[in-house]
C-alpha positions as CSV (number, residue, x, y, z in Angstrom):
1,X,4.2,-14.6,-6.5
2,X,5.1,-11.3,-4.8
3,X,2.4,-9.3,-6.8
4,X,-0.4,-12.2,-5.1
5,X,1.2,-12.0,-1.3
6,X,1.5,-8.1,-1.9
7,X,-2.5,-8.0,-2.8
8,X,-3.5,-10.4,0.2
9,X,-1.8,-8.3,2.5
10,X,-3.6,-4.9,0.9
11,X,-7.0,-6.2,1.6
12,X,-6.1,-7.1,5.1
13,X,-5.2,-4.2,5.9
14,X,-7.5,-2.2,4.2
15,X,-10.0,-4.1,5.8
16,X,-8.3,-3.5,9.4
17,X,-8.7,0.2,8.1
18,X,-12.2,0.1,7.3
19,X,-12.7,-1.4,11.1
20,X,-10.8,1.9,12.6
21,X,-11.5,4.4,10.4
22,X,-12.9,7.0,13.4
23,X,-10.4,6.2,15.3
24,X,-7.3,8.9,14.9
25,X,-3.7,8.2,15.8
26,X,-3.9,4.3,14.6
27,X,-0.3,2.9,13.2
28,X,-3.1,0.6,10.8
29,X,-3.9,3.6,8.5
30,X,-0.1,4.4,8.0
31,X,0.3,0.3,7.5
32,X,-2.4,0.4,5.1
33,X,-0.9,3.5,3.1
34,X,2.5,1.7,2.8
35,X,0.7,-1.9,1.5
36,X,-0.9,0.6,-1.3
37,X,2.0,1.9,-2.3
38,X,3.7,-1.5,-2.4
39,X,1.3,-2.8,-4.2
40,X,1.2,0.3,-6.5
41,X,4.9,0.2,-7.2
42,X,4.9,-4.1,-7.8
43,X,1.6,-3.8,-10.3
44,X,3.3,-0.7,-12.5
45,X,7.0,-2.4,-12.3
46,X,5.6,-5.5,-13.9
47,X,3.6,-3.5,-16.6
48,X,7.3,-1.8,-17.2
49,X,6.2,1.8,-15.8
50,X,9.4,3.6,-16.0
51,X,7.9,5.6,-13.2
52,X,6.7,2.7,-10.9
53,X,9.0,4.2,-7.4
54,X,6.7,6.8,-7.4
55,X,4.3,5.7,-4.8
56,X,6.9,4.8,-3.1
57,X,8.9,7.7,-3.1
58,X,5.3,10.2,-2.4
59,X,5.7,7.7,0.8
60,X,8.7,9.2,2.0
61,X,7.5,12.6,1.6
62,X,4.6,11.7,3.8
């Protein structure tokens, strides 16, 4: 259930991204960066990647 709410919200607000994307300075593109990595991190911990915090850890450096 999670992985299907997770990939909803990705395409919102990549398409909310693709809307603004000349416009600098928007909270959206940091929103859209954190759904990716959500999603990321829910789609490789159900395949069992022992690595699957990654993308959200290379969040955190950000």
């Amino acid at each position: 259930m999670l992985s299907i709410i997770l990939r909803w919200s990705l395409r919102f607000f990549e398409r909310i991204e693709d809307e603004t994307h000349r416009k600098e300075g928007l909270s959206v593109h940091g929103l859209a960066a954190h759904e990716r990595a959500q999603w990321e991190f829910v789609r490789r911990e159900l395949t069992g990647d022992e690595k699957s915090i990654d993308p959200i850890l290379a969040q955190l450096e950000v």
